[in-house]
C-alpha positions as CSV (number, residue, x, y, z in Angstrom):
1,X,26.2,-18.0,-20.3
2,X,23.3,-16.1,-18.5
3,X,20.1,-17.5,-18.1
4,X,16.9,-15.2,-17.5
5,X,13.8,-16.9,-15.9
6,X,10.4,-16.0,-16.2
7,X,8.9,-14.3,-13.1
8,X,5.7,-16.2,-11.5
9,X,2.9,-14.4,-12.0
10,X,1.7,-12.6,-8.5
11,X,-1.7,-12.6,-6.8
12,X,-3.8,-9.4,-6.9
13,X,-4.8,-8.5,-3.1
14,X,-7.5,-6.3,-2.4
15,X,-6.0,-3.8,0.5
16,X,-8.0,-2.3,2.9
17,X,-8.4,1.5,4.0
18,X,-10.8,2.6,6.6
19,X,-11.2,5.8,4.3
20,X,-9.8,8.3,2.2
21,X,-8.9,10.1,5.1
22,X,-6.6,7.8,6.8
23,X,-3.1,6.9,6.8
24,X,-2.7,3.5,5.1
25,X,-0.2,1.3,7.6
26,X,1.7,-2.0,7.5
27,X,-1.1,-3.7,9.6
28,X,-4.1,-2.4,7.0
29,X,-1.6,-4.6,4.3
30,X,-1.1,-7.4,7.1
31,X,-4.7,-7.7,8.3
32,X,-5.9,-7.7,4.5
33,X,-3.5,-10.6,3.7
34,X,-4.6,-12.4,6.7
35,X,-8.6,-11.8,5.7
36,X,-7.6,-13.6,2.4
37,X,-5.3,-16.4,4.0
38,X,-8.4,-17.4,6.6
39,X,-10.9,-17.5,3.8
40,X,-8.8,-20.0,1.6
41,X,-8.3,-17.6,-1.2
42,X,-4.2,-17.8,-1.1
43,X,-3.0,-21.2,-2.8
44,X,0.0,-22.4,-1.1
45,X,3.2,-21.5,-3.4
46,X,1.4,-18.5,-4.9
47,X,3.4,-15.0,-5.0
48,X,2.7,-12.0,-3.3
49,X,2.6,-8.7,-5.4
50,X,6.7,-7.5,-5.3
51,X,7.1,-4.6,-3.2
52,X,7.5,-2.1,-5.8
53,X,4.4,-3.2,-7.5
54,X,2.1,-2.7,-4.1
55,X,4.0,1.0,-3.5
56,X,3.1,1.6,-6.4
57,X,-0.6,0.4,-6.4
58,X,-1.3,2.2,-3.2
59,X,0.7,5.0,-2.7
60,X,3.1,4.6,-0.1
61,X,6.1,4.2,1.6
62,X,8.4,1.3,-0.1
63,X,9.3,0.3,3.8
64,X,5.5,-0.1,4.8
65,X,5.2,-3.0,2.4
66,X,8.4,-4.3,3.2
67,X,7.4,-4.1,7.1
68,X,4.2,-5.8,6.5
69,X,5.7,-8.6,4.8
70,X,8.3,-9.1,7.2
71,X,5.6,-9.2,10.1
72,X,3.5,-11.8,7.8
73,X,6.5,-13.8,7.7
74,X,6.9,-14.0,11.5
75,X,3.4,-14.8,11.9
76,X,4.2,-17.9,9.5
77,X,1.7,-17.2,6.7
78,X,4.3,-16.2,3.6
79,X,8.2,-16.8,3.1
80,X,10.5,-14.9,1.4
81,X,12.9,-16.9,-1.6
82,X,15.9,-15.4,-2.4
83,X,15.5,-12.8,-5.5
84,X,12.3,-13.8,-5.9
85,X,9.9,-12.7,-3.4
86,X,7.1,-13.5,-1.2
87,X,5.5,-16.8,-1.9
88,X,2.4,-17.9,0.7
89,X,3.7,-20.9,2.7
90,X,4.0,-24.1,1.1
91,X,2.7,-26.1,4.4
92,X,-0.9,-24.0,3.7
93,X,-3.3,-27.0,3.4
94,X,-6.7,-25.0,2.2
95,X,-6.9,-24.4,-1.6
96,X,-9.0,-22.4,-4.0
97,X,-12.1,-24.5,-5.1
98,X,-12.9,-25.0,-8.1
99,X,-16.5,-23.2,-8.7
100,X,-18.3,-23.5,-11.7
101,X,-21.0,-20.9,-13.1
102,X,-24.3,-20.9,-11.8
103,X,-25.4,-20.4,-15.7
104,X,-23.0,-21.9,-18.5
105,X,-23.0,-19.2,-21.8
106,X,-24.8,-21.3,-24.6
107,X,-22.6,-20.7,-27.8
108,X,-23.9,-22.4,-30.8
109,X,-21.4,-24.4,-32.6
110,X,-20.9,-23.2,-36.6
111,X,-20.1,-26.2,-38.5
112,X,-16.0,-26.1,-38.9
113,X,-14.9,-24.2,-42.4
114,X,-13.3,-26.7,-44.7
115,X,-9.2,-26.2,-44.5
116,X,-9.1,-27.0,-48.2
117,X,-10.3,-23.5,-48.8
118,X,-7.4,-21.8,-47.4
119,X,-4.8,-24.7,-50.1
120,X,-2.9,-22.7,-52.5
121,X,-2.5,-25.5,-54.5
122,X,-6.3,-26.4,-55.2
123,X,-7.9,-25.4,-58.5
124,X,-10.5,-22.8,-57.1
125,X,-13.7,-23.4,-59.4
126,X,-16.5,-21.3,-57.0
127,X,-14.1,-18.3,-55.7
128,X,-15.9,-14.9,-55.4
129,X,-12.5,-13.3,-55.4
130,X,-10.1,-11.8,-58.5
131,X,-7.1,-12.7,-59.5
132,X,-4.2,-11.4,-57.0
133,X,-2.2,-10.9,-60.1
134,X,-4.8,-8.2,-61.7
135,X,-4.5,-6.2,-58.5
136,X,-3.3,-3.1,-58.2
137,X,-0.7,-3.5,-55.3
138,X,2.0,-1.4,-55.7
139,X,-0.2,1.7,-56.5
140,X,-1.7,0.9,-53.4
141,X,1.4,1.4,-51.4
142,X,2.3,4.6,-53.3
143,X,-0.4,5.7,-51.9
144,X,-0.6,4.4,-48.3
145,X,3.5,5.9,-48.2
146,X,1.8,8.9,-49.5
147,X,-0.2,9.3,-46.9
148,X,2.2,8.2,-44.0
149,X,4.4,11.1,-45.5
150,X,2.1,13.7,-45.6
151,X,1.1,15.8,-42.6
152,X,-2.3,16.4,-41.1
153,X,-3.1,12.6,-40.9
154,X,-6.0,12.8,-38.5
155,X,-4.8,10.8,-35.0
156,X,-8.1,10.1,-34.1
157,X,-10.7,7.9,-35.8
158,X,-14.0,9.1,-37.5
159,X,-17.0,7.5,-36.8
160,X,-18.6,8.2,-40.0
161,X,-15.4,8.0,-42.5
162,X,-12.4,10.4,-43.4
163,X,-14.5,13.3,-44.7
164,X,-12.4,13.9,-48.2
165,X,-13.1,10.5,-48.5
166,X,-16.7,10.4,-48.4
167,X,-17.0,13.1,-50.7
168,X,-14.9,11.5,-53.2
169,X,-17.9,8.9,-53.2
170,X,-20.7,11.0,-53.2
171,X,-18.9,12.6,-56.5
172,X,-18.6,9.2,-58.2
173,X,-22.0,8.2,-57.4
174,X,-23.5,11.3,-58.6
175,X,-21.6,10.5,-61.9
176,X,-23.3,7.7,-62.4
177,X,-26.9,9.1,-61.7
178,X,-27.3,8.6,-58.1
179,X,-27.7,12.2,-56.4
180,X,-25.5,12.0,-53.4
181,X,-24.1,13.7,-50.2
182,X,-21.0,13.5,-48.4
183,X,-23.2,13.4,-44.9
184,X,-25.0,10.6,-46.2
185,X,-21.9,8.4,-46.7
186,X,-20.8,5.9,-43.7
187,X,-17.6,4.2,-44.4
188,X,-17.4,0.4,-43.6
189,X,-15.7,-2.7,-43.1
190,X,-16.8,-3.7,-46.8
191,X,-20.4,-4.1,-48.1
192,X,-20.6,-6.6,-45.1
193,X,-20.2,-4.0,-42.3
194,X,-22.7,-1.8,-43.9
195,X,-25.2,-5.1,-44.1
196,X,-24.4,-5.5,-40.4
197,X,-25.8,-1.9,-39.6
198,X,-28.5,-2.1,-41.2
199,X,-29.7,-5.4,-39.7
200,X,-28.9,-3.8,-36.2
201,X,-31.0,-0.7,-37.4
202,X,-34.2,-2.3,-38.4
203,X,-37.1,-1.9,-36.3
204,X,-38.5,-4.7,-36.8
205,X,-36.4,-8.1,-37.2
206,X,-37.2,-8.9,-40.4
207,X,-35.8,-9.4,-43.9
208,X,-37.3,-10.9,-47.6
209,X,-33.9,-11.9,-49.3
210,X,-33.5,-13.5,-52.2
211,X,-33.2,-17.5,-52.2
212,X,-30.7,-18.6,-53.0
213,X,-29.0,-16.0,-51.2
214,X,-25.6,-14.6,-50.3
215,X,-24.4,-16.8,-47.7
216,X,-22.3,-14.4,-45.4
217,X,-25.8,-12.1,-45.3
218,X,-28.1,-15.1,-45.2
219,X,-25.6,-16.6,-42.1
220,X,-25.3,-12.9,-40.4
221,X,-29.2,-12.2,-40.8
222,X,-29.4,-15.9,-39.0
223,X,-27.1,-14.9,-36.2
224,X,-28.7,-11.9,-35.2
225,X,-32.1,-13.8,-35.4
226,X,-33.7,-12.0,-37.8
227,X,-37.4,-13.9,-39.5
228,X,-36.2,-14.1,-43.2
229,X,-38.7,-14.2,-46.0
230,X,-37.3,-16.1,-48.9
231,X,-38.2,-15.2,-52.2
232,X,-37.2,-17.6,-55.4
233,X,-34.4,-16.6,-57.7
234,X,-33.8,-17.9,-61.1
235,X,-30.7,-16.6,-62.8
236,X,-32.4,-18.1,-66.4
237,X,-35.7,-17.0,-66.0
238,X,-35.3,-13.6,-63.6
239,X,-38.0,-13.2,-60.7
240,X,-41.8,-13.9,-60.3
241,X,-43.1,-10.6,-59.4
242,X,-46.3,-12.1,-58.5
243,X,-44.7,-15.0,-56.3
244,X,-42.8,-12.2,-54.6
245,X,-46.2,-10.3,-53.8
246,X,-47.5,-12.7,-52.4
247,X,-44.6,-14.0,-49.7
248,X,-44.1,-10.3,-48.8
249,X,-47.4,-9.4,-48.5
250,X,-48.0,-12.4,-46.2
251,X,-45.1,-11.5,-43.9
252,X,-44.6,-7.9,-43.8
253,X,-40.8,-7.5,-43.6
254,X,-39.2,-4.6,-42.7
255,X,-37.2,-4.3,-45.9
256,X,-35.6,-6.6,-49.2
257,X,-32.3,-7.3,-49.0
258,X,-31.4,-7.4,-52.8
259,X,-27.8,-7.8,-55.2
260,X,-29.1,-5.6,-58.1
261,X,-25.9,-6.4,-60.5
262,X,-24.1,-10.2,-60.8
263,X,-25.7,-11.7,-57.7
264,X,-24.2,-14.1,-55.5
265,X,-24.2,-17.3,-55.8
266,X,-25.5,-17.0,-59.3
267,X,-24.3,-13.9,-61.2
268,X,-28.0,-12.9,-62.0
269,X,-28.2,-8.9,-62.8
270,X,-31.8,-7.6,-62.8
271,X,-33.3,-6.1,-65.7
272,X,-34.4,-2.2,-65.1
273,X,-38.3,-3.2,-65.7
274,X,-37.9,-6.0,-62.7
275,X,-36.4,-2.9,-60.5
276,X,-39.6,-1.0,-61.4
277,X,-41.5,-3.2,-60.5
278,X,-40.2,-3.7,-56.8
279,X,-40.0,-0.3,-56.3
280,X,-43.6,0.0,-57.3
281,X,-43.9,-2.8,-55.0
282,X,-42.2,-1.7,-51.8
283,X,-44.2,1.4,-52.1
284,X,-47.5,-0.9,-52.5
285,X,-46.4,-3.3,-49.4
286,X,-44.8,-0.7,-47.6
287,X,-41.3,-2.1,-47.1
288,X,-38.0,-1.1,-47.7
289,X,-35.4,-1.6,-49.7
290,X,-31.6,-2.5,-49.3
291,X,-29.2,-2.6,-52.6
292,X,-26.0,-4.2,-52.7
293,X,-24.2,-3.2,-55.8
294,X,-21.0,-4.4,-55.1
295,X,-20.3,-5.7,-58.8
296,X,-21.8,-3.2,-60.8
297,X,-17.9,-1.9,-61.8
298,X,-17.2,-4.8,-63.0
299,X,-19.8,-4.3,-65.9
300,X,-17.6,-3.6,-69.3
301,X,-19.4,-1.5,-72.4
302,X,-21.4,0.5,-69.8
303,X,-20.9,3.5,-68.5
304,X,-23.5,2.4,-65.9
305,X,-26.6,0.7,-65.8
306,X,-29.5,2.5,-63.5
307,X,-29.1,0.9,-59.8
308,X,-32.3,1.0,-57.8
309,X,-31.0,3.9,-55.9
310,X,-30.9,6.0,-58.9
311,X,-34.7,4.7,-59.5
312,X,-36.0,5.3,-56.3
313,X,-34.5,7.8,-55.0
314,X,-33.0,8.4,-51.0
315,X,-35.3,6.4,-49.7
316,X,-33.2,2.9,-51.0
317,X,-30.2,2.3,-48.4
318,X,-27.5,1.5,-51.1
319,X,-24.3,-0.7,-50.7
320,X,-20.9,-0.6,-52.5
321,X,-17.8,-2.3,-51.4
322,X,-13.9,-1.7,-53.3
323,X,-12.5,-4.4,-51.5
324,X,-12.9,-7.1,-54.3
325,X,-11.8,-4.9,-57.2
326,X,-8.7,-3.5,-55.3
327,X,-7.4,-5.8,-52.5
328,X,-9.5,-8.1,-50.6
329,X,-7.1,-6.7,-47.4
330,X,-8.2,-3.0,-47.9
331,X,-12.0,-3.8,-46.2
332,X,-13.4,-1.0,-47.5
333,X,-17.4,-0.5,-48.5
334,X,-20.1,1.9,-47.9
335,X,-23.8,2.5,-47.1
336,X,-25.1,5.8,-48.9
337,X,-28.2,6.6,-46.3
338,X,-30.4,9.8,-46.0
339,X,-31.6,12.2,-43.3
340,X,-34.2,9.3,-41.7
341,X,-31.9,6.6,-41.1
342,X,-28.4,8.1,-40.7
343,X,-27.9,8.5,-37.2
344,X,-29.3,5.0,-36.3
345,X,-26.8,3.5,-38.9
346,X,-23.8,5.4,-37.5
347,X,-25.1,4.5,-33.9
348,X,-25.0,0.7,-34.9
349,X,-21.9,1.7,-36.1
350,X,-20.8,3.3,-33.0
351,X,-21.2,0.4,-30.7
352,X,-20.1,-1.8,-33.0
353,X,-17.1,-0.7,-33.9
354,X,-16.1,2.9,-32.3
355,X,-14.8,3.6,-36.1
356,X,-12.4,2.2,-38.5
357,X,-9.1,2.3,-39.8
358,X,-9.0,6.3,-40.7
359,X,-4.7,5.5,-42.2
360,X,-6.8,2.5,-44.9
361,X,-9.3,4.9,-45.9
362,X,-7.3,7.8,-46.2
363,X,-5.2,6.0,-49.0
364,X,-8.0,4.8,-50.9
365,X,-9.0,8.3,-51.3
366,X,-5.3,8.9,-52.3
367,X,-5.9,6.6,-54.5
368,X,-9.2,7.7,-56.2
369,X,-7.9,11.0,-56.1
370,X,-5.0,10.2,-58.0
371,X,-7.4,8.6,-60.8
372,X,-5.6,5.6,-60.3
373,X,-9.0,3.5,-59.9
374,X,-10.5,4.7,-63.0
375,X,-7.5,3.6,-64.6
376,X,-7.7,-0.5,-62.8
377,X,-11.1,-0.5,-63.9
378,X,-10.6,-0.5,-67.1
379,X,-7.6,-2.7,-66.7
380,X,-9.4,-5.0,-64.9
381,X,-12.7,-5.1,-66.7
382,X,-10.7,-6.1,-69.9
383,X,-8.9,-9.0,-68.2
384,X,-12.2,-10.2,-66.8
385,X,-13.8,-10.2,-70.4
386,X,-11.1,-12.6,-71.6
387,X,-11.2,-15.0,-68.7
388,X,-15.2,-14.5,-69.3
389,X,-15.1,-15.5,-73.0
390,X,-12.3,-18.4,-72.4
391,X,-14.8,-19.7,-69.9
392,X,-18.2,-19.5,-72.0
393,X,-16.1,-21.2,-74.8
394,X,-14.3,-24.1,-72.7
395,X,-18.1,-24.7,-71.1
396,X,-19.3,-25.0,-74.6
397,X,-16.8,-27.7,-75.4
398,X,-16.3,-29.7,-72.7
399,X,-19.7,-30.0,-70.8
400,X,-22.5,-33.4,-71.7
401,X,-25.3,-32.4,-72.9
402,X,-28.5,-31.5,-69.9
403,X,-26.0,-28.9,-68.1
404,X,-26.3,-25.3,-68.6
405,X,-25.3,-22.0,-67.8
406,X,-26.0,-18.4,-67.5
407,X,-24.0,-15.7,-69.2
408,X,-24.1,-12.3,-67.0
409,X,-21.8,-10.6,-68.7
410,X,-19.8,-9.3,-66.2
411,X,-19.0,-10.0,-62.5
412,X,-16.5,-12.5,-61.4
413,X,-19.3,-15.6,-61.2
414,X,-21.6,-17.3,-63.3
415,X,-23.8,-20.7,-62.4
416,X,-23.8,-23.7,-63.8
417,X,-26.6,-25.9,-63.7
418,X,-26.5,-29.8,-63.9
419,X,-28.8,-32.5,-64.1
420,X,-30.8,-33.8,-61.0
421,X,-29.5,-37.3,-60.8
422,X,-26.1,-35.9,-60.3
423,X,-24.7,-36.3,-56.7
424,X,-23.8,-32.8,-55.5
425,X,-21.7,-33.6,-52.7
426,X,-20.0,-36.6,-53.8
427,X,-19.2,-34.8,-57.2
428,X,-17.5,-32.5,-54.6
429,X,-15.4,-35.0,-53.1
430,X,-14.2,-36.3,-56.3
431,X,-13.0,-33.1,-57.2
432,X,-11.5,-32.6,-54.3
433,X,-9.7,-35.6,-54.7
434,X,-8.0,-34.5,-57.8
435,X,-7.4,-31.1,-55.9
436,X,-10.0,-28.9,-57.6
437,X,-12.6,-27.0,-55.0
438,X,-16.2,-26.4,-55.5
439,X,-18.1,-23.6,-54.2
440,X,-20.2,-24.3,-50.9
441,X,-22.8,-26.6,-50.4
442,X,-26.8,-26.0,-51.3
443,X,-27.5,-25.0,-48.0
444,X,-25.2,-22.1,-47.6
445,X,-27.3,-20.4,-49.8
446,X,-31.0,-21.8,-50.1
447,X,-33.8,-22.3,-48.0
448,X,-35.7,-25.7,-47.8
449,X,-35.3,-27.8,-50.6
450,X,-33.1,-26.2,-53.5
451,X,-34.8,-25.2,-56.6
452,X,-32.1,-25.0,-58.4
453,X,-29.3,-28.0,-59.0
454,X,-25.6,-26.9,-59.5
455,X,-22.9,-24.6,-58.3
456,X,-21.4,-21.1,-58.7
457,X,-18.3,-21.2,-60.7
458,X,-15.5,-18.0,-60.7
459,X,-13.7,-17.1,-63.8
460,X,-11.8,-14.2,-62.6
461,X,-9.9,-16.2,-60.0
462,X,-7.8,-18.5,-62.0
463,X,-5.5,-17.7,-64.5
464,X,-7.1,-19.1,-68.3
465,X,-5.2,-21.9,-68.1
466,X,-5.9,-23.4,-65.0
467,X,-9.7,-22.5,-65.4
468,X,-9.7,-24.4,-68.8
469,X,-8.0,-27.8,-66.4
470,X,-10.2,-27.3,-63.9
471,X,-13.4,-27.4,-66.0
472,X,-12.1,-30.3,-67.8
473,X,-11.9,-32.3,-64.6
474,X,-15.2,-30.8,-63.9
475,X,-16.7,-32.3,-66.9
476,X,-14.9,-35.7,-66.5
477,X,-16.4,-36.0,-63.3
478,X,-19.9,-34.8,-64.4
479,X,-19.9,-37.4,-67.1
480,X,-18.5,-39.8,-64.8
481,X,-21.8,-39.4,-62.6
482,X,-24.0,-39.4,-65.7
483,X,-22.8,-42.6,-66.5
């Protein structure tokens, strides 16, 4: 039987020419090896480029390389193996030094992501995400073969997003009472991308966000060093305008980073007065405002429910994101901007990212233009009611009295709030123990000292029955720390 071995890897010389007009020789190649060899930058045993590779590199004459090898061979500073080149002389007794950086790169460490996240055979209480089963997968590939079929599939990339899918969008959105144009739609990496831009684009490095926040955002906005102005959330009793006023007013950010409908962590949707009111607000305070409405199609009995955008007009940057309610693989979202701040959001874009996956956002449009997502919706909104109402009525019978939750209505989350004396993190670890899987800890989400006690819980992740076992072990464990 044959065996093949793996070629050493060869050094990279730099060649010499006295200029462009000159006839590179065997002695430029010898007298540039020899430079290198006195200077200690050949290790002993190391291979020389094969000849073909240096005819190649420079240009010339297969026997020039082969004639300057040969004379660097006489001269005793490489040897030739059989079949597999020039090697520099093993009896070469200087080495390369190791040389460290003048300046180490300071990288701050992230504290490690727990690998029980990523266990298929957890019970996942505080999971964001929907049901794999409820999506729409083979629809999908109908329409990504659709689209591999078809010709005219652009080769190149757009920066801003496929064009007949952008003004699929700005059709949708104006059905739904936001006035929109196809120029002022950038296609993103999901509803995180187009948060990304946004924080690049900002003038000043400053956000108000709500507290608790979304974690991703809140962690991003901390990355890229941005002051953060927190502003207390309560998903049972809404906002304190006045509260709000006053942080804002004392800080001056640059814009509100806000989740109008089922907020995460904890699934609050703001009334249409409270929306009023910040508007009237940014316009008093003179900041803007950012609106992520990734949930708002998960809202059943609606048509829609006014977003800020359709309050306020162009002047709110808006976010949307199908990469929940379709396949968490698809990373598609949006940013609908306006005529002052497209070009510096597709410029953040544009050194960010060059542009994204034009074949991924080509099939979505297949597949919104085939109605197919209309269609899911309501699929998937009526699937989400019944995990809703199983877990509203398994809370109701399982949980101690002193723990409490909201009901949003929609969304995938809702948070449950327990009593202060209860241990947060070891209630985790008990859990985990009997392989069911909390959400994140406090401080993914709040600032300082958390006003609020509990966790988000998911009802859209888990089939019914494994939802109703993990809140029972839930409850056990709750009452267990009561006790």
């Amino acid at each position: 039987m044959k065996h093949f071995t793996t070629p050493s890897p060869y050094l990279r010389l730099r060649i010499d020419q006295a200029g462009p007009e000159r006839k590179l020789t065997a002695l430029h190649i010898v007298a540039s090896v020899e430079r290198e060899y006195a200077a200690g930058l050949l290790p002993a045993g190391t291979r020389l480029p094969p000849v073909r590779v240096l005819q190649h590199q420079l240009g010339i004459a297969k026997n020039t390389v082969e004639s300057a090898y040969e004379e660097l061979v006489a001269r005793g500073l490489i040897e030739g193996r059989s079949r597999r080149g020039y090697f520099v002389r093993q009896d070469h007794r200087q080495r390369l030094k190791p040389v460290k950086p003048a300046v180490s790169m300071l990288f701050e460490v992230p504290p490690p992501r727990s690998a029980a996240s990523h266990d298929r055979d957890l019970i996942h209480l505080g999971s964001t995400f929907i049901d794999h089963e409820l999506l729409p997968r083979e629809r999908l590939a109908q329409c990504f073969r659709a689209v591999l079929k078809a010709p005219g599939l652009p080769a190149h990339y757009s920066l801003q997003g496929h064009a007949p899918l952008r003004e699929i969008i700005a059709r949708r959105l104006a059905k739904r009472g936001i006035p929109a144009k196809a120029e002022d739609v950038i296609i993103t990496a999901g509803s995180q991308q187009a948060l990304d831009l946004v924080a690049r684009s900002l003038r000043k490095r400053s956000v108000a966000i709500e507290n608790p926040a979304y974690g991703i955002g809140k962690r991003m906005f901390e990355i890229s060093q941005m002051q953060m102005v927190p502003l207390p959330l309560d998903p049972f009793d809404g906002i304190d305008l006045e509260t709000w006023r006053r942080r804002i007013d004392a800080a001056r950010p640059a814009a509100l980073y806000l989740t109008t409908n089922f907020q995460n962590p904890t699934g609050y949707s703001y009334s249409t007065g409270e929306l009023v009111h910040l508007l009237e607000l940014s316009q008093e305070l003179g900041f803007g405002l950012v609106e992520d409405d990734w949930g708002s199609d998960m809202l059943s009995y609606s048509d829609f429910r006014p977003p800020l955008r359709a309050l306020g007009g162009k002047n709110v940057l808006y976010l949307n994101s199908f990469t929940k309610k379709l396949l968490p693989s698809l990373r598609i979202g949006y940013v609908l901007a306006n005529e002052a701040s497209r070009s510096a959001l597709l410029e953040a874009k544009h050194v960010a990212t060059l542009g994204n996956a034009t074949l991924v956002e080509a099939a979505l449009f297949e597949f919104l233009r085939r109605g197919y997502y209309d269609t899911h919706l309501r699929a998937l909104q009526s699937e989400l009611d019944t995990r809703y109402h199983a877990c509203l009525a398994t809370l109701a019978s399982v949980m101690p009295e002193g723990v409490r939750w909201t009901t949003p209505g929609g969304g995938p989350t809702l948070w449950l709030e327990l009593p202060r004396r209860i241990d947060l993190a070891r209630l985790g670890e008990r859990l985990l123990a009997k392989k069911v899987l909390l959400a994140a800890t406090p401080s993914t989400w709040f600032f300082g000292e958390p006003h609020l006690h509990g966790t988000r819980l998911g009802y859209a992740f888990l089939p019914i029955s494994a939802l109703q076992r993990g809140l029972d072990l839930l409850a056990h464990e709750i009452r267990r720390e009561l006790r």
